[in-house]
N, C-alpha and C positions, 0 to 999 in steps of 0.2 A: 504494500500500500504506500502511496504517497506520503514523505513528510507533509508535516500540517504547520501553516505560519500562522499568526494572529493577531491581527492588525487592529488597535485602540483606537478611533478618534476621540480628538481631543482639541480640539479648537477654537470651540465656538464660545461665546461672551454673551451669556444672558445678558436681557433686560427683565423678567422677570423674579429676576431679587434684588434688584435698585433697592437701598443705596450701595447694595456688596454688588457689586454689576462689573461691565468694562473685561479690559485684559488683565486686570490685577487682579482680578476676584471671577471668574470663572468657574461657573456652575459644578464642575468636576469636584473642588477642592471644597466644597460645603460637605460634613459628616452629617448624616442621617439619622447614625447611632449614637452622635457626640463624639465617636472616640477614631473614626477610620473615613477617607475620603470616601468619594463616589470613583475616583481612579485611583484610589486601592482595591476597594472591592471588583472593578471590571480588573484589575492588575492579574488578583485572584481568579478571576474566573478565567481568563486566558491562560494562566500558568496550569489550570488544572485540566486545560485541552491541550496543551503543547507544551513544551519546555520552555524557560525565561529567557534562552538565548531565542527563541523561535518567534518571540512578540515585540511587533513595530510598532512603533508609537505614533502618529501623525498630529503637532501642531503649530503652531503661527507664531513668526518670528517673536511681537511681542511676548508669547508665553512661554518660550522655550525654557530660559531660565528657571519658570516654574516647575515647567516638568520635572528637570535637571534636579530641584528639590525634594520634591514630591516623589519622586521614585529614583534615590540613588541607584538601586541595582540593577538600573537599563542597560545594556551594551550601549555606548557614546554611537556606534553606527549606526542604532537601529531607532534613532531619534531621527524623523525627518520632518525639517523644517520647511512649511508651504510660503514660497514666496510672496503669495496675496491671499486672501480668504477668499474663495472661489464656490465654498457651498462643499457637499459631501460627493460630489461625482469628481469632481477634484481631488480630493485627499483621498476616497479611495483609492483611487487612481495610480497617485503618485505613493501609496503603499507599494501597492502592487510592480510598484517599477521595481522599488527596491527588493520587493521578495523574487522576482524575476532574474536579479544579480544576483542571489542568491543559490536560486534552485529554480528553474524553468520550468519544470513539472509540478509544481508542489500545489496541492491545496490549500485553501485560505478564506480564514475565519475572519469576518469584520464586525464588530463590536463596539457601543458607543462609552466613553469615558463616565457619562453624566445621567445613567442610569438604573436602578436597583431591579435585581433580581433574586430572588430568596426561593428555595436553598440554595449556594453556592454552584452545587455538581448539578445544578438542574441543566447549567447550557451543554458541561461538556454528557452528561447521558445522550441528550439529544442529536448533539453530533458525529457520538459514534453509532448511533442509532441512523443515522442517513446514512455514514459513510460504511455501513454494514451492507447497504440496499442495493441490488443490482442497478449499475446505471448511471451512480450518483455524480459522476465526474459530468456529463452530458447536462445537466439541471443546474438550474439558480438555485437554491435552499433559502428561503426566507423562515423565520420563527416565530411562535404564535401562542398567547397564553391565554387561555380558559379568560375572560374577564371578569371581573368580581365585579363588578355593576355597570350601568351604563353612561362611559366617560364620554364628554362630546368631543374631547379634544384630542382623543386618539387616534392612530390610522389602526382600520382593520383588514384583517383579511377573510378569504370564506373560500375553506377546503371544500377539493372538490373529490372526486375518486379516491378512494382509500388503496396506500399500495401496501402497507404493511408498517406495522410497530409506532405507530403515530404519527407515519409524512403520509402527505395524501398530493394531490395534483392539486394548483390554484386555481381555481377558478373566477374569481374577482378582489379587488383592491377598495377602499372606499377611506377617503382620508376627513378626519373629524365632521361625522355624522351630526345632527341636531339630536335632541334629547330623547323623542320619540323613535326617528329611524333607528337610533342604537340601542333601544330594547327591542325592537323587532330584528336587529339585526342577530344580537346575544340568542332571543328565541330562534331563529335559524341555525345558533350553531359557528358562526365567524368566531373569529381569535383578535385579541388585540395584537397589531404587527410592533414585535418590540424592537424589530430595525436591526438586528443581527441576520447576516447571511454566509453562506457555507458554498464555495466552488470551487473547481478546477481550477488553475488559473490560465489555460490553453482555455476554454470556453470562457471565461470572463473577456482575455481581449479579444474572441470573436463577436461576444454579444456588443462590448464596446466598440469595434469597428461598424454594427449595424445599424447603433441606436447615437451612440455618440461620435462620430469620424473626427469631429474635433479634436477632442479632449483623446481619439486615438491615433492621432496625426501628430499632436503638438506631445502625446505624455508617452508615446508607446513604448510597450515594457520592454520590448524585446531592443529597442533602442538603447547601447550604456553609453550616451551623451546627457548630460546633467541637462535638464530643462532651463531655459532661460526666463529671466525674469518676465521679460517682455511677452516671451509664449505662454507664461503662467496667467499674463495680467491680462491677457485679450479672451482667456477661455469662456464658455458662457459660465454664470455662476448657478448651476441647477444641482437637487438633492439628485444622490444617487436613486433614489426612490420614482421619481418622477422620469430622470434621463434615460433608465435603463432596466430597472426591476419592472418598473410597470410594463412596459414596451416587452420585454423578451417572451417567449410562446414558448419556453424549457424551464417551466419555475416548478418547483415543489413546497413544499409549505410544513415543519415540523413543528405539532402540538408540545409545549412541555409542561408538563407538571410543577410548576413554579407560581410564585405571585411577583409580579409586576410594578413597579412603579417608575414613571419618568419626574418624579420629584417638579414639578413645573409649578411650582408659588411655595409663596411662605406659607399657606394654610397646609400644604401638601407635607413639606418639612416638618413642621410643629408639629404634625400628627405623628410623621416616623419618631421625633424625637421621642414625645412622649408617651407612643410606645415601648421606646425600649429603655423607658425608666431613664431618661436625661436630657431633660425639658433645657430650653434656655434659663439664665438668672430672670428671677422672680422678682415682677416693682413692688415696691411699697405701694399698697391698694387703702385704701377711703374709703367708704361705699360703695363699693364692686368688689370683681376675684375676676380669677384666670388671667391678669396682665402681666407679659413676660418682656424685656430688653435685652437685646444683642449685637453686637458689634462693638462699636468703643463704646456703650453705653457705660460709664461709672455707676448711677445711681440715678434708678427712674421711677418717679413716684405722679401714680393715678387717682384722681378723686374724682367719685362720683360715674363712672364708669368701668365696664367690664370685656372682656374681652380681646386687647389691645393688645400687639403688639408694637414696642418701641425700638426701632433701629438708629445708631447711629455709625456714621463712617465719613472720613475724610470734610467735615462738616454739613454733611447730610442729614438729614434726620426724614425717617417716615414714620409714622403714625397709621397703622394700620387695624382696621377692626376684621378680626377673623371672621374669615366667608365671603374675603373680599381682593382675596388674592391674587387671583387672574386680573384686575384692573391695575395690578402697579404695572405692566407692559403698558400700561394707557400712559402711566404717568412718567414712566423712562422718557418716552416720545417727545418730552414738551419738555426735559433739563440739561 
């Protein structure tokens, strides 16, 4: 069987947790649990599909240094730095150049930095679970989790043909349904799409010559000339989702037995926190309860109100009332 590579993104710069937002504060590096990033825990989950030498890292000049922190134990080569932010059909992309220099044959797992998946070994079961299945080199592998209620903001997918052990054949894509369509969708049977995929890498730059000729003109793997900056900064900027998982007619779709979370607002956060018994510091409350401070907050005291979250950073301050998390993207827009 093929070695297996596995490729982290790691690039992208919330605005939905303004004021910790920007390149310096990148969604990855918030803990869930209090005590371990979101790219430690995907770090984890790649190591336990492939070995530590086998995982690329992919992200943006600005952040690299983070990286470099955050995960001393990378190979310094298998840190690849994107000349522009181009979106995820980009950085996979130029993963895959680099695993390409490595091994021209190899399989490769793409996984995002800034996502929670519980149990740990849920993704790699899944993947040896495709890669057990007659065929698998031939197929895209998208992943897919049971959803626990009806999120409007997720992308789903909806297995189609069952081939065996919980991959099935795709049959449709549908990205953040309204409230209604995604309980009907849940009653059908869809997965929420958690954005990790599993392929050959001889069929990736085929699918990418068919869907994206750009991005396999200007990044091609089989190329070992270093991208230029100018080539990076002209590519269109599209998710790998849209440019080429949607478009390819060779997709498979693996069920895993895990729970999900894309961490997307502070309400979504505050709940992992205080799940796992390590809520942020507690204000001094007045006539209310449940108000918590985080970031530079020293000492934050609420009257007469409940519910609140108090942030502070680099002289920012948000006041947020939980249940209202999805609007601080409104309020990034206008600072």
């Amino acid at each position: 069987m093929p070695d297996l590579y596995a490729i982290i993104l790691a690039g992208g710069a919330s605005s939905r947790f303004w004021p910790l937002s920007g390149d310096e504060h990148p969604k990855y590096l918030l803990k869930p649990d209090g005590d371990h990033t979101l790219l430690e825990l995907a770090w984890r989950r790649a190591v336990q599909c492939t070995s530590a030498g086998k995982v690329i890292v992919v992200t943006t000049g600005p952040q690299a240094h983070l990286l470099r922190e955050a995960l001393p134990e990378i190979d310094a080569a298998n840190l690849c730095v994107e000349p522009a932010r181009r979106d995820t059909a980009a950085a996979v992309t130029l993963g895959c150049k680099r695993v390409h220099a490595l091994d021209p044959d190899a399989d490769v797992l793409v996984l995002p930095a800034d996502t929670l998946l519980e149990p740990a070994g849920a993704l790699a079961n899944g993947v040896n679970g495709a890669r057990a299945r007659e065929g698998y080199r031939d197929a895209i592998h998208v992943f897919g989790v049971k959803p626990a209620y009806a999120h409007e903001g997720f992308g789903y997918v909806q297995p189609g043909e069952a081939l065996g052990d919980g991959v099935h054949a795709v049959q449709a894509f549908k990205e953040k349904p309204g409230s209604q369509q995604a309980t009907e969708m849940i009653e059908q049977g869809w997965l929420w799409n958690i954005g990790c995929f599993l392929f050959a890498l001889p069929t990736y730059q085929r699918e990418l010559s068919a869907h994206l000729p750009g991005h396999s003109r200007r990044l091609k793997p089989t190329d070992p000339a270093t991208v230029s900056e100018q080539d990076y900064a002209e590519l269109e900027s599209i998710s790998i989702d849209f440019g080429l998982i949607e478009k390819s007619g060779s997709l498979r779709v693996v069920a895993l037995e895990a729970e999900f979370d894309d961490i997307g607002s502070w309400d979504a956060l505050l709940g992992r926190l205080e799940k796992a018994g390590n809520p942020p510091q507690t204000a001094i409350t007045v006539e209310g309860q449940g108000n918590y401070a985080a970031g530079e907050a020293a000492q934050v005291a609420v009257v007469g109100e409940s519910n609140l979250l108090v942030v502070v950073s680099d002289g920012r301050i948000l006041v947020l009332k939980r249940g209202h998390g999805q609007d601080v993207k409104k309020l990034a827009r206008d600072t």
